[in-house]
KOLMAR-154975 format. One record per atom (N, C-alpha, C): x, y negated, z; residue in three letters. Coordinates in steps of 0.05 Angstrom, whole numbers, plus 5000, padded with zeros to 4 digits. Example, Ala and Ser with C-alpha at 12.3 -4.5 7.8 and 13.67 -1.06 7.14 Angstrom:
// KOLMAR-154975
526451145156ALA 524650905156ALA 526450665156ALA 525750455142SER 527350215143SER 525849995157SER 
// end
This chain:
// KOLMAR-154975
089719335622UNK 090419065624UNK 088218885612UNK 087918695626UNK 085218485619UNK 086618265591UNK 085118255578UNK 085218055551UNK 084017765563UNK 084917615562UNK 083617315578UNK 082417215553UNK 082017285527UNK 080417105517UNK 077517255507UNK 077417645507UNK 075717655514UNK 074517755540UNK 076717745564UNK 074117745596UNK 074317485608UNK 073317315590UNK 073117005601UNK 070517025616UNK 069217235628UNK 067717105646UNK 064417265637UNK 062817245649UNK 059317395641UNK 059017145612UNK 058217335599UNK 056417285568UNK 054717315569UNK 052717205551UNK 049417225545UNK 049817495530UNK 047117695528UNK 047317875534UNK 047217885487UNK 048918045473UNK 048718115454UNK 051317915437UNK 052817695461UNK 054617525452UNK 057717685457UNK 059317735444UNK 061917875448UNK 063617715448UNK 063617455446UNK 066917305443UNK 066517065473UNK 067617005481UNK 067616795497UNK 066416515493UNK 067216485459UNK 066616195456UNK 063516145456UNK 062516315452UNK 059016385449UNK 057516325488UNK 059216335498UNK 058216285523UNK 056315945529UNK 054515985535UNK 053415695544UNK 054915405547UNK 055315215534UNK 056214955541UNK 058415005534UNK 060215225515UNK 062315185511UNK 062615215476UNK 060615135469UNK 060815135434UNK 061214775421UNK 061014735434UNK 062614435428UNK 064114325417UNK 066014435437UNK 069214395431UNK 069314575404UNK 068814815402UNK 068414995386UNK 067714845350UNK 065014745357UNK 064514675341UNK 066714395323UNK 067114165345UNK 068614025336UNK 071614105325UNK 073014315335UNK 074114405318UNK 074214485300UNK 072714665289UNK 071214815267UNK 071314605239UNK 070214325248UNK 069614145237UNK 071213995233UNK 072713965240UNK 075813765238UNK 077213935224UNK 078014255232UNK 080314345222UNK 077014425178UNK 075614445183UNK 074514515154UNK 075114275141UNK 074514165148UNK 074613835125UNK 077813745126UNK 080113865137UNK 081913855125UNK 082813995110UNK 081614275112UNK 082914455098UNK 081414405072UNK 079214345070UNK 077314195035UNK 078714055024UNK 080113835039UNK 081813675027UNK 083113745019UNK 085813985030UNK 087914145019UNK 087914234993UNK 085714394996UNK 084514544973UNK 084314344943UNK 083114104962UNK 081413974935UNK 084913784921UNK 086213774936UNK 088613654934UNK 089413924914UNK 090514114921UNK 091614314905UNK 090614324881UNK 088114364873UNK 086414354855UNK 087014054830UNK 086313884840UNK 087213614828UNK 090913654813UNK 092813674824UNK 095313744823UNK 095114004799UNK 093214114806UNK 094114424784UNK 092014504772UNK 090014324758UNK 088214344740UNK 088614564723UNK 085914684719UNK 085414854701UNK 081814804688UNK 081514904661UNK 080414754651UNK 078915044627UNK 075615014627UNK 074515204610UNK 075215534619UNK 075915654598UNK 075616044600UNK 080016024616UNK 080715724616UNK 084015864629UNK 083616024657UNK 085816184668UNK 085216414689UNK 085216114709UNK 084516114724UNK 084016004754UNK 085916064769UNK 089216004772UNK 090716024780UNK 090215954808UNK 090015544806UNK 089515484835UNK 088015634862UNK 086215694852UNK 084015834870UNK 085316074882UNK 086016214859UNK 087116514871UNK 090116454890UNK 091916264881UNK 093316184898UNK 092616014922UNK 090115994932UNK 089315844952UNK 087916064957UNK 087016244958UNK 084716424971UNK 087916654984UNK 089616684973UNK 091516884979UNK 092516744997UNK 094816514989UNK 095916425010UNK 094916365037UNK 091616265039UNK 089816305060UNK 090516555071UNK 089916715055UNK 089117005071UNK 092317085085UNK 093717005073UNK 096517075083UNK 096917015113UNK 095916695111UNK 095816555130UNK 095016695155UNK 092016625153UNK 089516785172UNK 091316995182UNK 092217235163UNK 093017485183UNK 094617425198UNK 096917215189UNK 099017145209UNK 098516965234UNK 096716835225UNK 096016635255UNK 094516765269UNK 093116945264UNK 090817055283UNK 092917285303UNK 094217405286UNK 097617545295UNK 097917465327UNK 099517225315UNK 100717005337UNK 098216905350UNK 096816915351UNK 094716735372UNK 094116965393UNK 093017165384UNK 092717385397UNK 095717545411UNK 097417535399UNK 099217665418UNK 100917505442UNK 100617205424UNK 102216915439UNK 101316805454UNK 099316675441UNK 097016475468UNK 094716565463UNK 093916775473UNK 090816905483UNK 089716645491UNK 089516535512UNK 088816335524UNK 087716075499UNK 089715995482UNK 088915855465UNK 088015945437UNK 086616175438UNK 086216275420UNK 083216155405UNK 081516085429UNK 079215995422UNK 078815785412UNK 080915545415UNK 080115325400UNK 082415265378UNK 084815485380UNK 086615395359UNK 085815585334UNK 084615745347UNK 082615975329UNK 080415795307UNK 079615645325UNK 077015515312UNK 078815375286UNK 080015145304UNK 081214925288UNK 082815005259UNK 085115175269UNK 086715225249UNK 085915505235UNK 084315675240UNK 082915985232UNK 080315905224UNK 077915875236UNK 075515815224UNK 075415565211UNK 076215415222UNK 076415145199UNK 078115105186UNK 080714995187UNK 082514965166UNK 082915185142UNK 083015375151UNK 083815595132UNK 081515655119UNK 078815695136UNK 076015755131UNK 075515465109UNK 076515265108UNK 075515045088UNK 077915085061UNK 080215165075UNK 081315235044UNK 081615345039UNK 080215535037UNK 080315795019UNK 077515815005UNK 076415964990UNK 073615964976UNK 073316184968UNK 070616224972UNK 069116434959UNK 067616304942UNK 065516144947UNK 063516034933UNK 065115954901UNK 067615764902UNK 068515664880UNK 069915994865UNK 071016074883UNK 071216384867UNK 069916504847UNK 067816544866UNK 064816614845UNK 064316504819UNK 064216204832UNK 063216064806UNK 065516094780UNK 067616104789UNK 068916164766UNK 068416384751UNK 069316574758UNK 069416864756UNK 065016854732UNK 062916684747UNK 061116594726UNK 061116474709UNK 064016334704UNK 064116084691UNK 065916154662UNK 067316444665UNK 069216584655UNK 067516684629UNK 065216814654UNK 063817064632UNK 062116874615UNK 061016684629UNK 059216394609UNK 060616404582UNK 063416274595UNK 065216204564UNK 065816544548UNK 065316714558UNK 066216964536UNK 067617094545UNK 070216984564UNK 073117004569UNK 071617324591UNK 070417514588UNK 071217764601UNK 073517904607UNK 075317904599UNK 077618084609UNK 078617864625UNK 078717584620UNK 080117364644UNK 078117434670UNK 075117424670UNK 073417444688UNK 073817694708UNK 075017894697UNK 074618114707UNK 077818124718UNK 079318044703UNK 083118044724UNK 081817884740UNK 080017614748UNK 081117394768UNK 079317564783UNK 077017684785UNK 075417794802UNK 076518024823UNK 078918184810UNK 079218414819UNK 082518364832UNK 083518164816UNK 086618044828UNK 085417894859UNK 083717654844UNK 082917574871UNK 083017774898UNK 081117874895UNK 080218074926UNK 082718264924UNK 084618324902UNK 087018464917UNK 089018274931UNK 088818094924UNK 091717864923UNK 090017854957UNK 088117794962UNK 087217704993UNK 087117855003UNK 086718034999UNK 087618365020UNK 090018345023UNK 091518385011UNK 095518385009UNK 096218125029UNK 093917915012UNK 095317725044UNK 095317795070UNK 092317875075UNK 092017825100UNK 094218045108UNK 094918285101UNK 096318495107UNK 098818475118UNK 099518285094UNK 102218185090UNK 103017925112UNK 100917785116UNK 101117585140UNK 101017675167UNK 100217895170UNK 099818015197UNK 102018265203UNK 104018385184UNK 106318545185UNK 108418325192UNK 108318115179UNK 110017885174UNK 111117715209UNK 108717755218UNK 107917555240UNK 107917805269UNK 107617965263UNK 108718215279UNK 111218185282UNK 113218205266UNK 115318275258UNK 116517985266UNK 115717735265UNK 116617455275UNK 116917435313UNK 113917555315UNK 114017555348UNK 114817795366UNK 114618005346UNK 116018265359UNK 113418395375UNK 111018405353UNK 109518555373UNK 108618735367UNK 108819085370UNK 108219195364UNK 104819305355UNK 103619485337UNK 101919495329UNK 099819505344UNK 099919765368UNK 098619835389UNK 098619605415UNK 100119505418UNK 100319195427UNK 096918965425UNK 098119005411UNK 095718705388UNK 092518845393UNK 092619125380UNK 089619255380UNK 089019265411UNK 090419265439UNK 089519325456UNK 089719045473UNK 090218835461UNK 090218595476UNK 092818555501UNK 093818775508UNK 096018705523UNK 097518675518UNK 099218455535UNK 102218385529UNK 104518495538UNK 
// end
């Protein structure tokens, strides 16, 4: 069975996704860009609301990098099993951008440097190692979740048919 979002048609040669095709990164892009700078805002909203301050653990972040990742597995779930078709630009919008702007690595990091600066090693070393489990578990956990919402089995999803 054919996947419509990836046999949309001849690719340049070493490009595997559709959106990469000639004259169609645009739209792509403007999504990308709309859904990131809302999701910065999200973030930066969350952040403001639930301040943390010096060697304290970085609650906000790790709760915004997880709940992202929760997210991501679940929408990418549903996009792929639901609307193939709109996968490419609701992909962009709400997957590469929104979620891709609120979530962080970079501010991750810097904490997790900002930890060991102040001394606080054993805080540095839980948020480093919780982090990257808590986002694994999401994405895991968002994509069993969202299976189990639309009823699509495992072998389903990996083989693109419906």
């Amino acid at each position: 069975m054919t996947n419509p979002y990836l046999d949309a048609g001849p690719r340049p040669p070493g490009h595997a996704h559709s959106e990469h095709a000639p004259g169609r990164q645009l739209p792509v892009l403007a999504a990308v860009a709309a859904g990131g700078a809302l999701g910065a805002v999200a973030r930066y909203g969350v952040e403001r609301r639930w301040p943390t301050a010096g060697t304290a653990f970085p609650w906000p972040v790790l709760a915004v990098n997880a709940a992202g990742c929760l997210a991501m597995g679940a929408l990418m779930t549903v996009l792929a099993a639901r609307f193939p078709r709109q996968k490419r630009l609701a992909g962009a919008l709400l997957g590469t951008g929104f979620l891709g702007g609120f979530t962080t690595f970079s501010h991750y990091a810097d904490g997790v440097r900002q930890l060991v600066r102040g001394g606080a090693y054993g805080t540095a070393a839980a948020y480093l190692l919780l982090t990257v489990a808590a986002a694994l578990a999401g994405v895991v956990l968002g994509v069993f979740a969202a299976r189990a919402a639309v009823g699509v089995p495992a072998h389903q999803e990996a083989s693109g048919g419906r």
